[in-house]
N, C-alpha and C positions, 0 to 999 in steps of 0.2 A: 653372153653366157648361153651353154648350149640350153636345151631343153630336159636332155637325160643324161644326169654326169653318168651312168655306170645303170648297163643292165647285164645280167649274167643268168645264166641256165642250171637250176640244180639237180643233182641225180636225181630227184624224184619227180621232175617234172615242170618243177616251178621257176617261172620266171619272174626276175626280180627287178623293177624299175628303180633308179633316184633322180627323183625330179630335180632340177636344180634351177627354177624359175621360180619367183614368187607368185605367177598368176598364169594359169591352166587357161590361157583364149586362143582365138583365131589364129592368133602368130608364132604362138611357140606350138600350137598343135601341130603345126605342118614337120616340124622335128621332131615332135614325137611320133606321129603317124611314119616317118621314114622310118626311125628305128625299128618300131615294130617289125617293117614290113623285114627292114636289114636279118633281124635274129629271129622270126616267128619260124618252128617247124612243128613238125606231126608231134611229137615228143612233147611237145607242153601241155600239162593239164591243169596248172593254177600258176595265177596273174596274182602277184604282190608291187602295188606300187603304194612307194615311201613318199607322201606328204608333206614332210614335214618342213621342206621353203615355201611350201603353198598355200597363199591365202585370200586366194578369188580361184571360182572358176565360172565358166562361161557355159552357155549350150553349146557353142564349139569343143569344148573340154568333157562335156558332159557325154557329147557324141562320140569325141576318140573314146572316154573310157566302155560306153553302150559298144564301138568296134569289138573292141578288145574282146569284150563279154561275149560274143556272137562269133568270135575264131575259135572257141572254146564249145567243143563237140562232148564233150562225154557229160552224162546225167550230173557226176558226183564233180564237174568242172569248178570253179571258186574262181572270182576276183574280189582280190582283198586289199584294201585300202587303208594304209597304216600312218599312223601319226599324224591325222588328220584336225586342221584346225576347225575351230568353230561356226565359222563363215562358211566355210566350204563342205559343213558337213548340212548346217542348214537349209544349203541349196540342193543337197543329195535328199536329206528328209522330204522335205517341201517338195520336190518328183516323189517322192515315193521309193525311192532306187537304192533308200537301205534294206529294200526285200529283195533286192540280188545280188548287193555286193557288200562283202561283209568289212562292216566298219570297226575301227580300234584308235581309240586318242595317244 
């Protein structure tokens, strides 16, 4: 299964990830880190990635998503992390990293 069924670019900036892995590590980050690289341009201003087959992540996982955050130049920039299970938001809390990217269940 790949790592990202469907990412897409909206008029306003935002890019849209769907994970389609149940566990955010080492292995499937390498497919996701390609993706990015594949659709990332100047034109994105917020990162929405959809959660919801996800339920582990890793510090490899944790690092693609820190990438992300850090391709993301403008002050009012957003990664937002949606349908996020309880595991994996625990491991977000526990860094501290729900002060940068905004979480939703």
């Amino acid at each position: 299964m790949k790592t990202v069924l469907d990412s897409r670019l909206e008029d306003n900036g935002t890019l849209t990830f769907e994970l389609g892995v149940n566990r955010l590590d080492a292995a499937s980050c390498r497919d996701f880190k390609k993706e990015i690289e594949t659709v990332w341009s100047d034109e994105i201003r917020q990162v929405e990635v959809n959660f919801d087959n996800v339920e582990f992540i890793d510090s490899s996982g944790v690092g693609a998503l820190l990438g992300v955050y850090k391709r993301l130049s403008s002050d009012s920039a957003a990664v937002r992390l949606r349908k996020v299970q309880a595991p994996v938001q625990s491991v977000i809390e526990l860094l501290r990293l729900n002060r940068i990217f905004e979480i939703s269940n």
